[in-house]
C-alpha positions as CSV (number, residue, x, y, z in Angstrom):
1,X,-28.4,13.5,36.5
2,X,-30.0,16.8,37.1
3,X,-30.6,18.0,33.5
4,X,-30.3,14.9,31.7
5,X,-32.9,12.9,33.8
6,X,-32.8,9.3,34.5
7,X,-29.8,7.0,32.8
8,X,-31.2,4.2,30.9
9,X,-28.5,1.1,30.4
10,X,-28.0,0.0,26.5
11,X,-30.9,-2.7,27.2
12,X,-33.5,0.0,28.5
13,X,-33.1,1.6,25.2
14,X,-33.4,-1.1,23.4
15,X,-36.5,-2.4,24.8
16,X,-37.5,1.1,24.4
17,X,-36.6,1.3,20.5
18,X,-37.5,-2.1,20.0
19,X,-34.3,-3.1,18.6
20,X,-31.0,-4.9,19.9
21,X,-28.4,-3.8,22.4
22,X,-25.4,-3.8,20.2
23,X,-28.0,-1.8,17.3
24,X,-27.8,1.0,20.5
25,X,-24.2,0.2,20.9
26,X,-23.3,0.2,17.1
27,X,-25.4,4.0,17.4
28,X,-23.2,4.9,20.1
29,X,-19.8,4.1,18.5
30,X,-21.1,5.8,15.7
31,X,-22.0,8.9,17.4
32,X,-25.1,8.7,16.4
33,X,-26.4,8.6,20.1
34,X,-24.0,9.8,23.1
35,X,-23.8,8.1,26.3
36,X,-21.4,7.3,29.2
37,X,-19.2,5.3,30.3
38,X,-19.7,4.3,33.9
39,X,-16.6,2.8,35.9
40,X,-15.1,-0.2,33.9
41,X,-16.7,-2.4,31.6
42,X,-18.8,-4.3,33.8
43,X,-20.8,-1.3,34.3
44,X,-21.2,-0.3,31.1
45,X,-23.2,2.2,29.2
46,X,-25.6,4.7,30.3
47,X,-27.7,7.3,28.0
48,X,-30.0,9.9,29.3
49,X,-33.3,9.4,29.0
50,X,-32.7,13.4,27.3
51,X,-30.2,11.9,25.0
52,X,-32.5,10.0,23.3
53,X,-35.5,12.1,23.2
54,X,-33.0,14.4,21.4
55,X,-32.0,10.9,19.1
56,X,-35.5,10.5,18.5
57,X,-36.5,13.7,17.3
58,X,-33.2,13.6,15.3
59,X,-34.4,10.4,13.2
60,X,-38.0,11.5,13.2
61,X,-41.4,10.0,14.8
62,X,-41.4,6.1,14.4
63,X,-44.3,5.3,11.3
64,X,-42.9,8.1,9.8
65,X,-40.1,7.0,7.4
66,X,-37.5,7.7,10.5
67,X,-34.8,5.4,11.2
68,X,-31.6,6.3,12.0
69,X,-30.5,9.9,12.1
70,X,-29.4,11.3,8.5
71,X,-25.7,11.7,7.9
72,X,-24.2,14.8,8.5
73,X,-22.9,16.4,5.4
């Protein structure tokens, strides 16, 4: 991905985050976090690494008080 950078799979960014898969999953359905669909479901999803720097930032620096991203109004 040339401006995204590297695709992490749902379990990459849950190792990252520290949390559970279908926490990243329940994020993505949400639109909380976007990612992509790759092929059919035994693929499964990819985020860029981009995607969740911007997801981070968006929910604020962990020992902060960030969790998930605020609501939009």
């Amino acid at each position: 991905m040339a401006d995204g950078g590297q695709l992490l799979t749902v379990a990459e960014v849950a190792g990252r985050l520290r949390t559970h898969p279908e926490t990243v999953r329940r994020w993505m359905r949400d639109g909380k976090l976007r990612g992509i669909r790759l092929g059919g479901p035994k693929l499964g999803w990819r985020v860029a690494e981009a995607e969740l720097e911007r997801f981070l930032a968006d929910a604020g620096a962990p020992g902060t008080g960030g969790g998930e991203p605020a609501a939009s109004a």
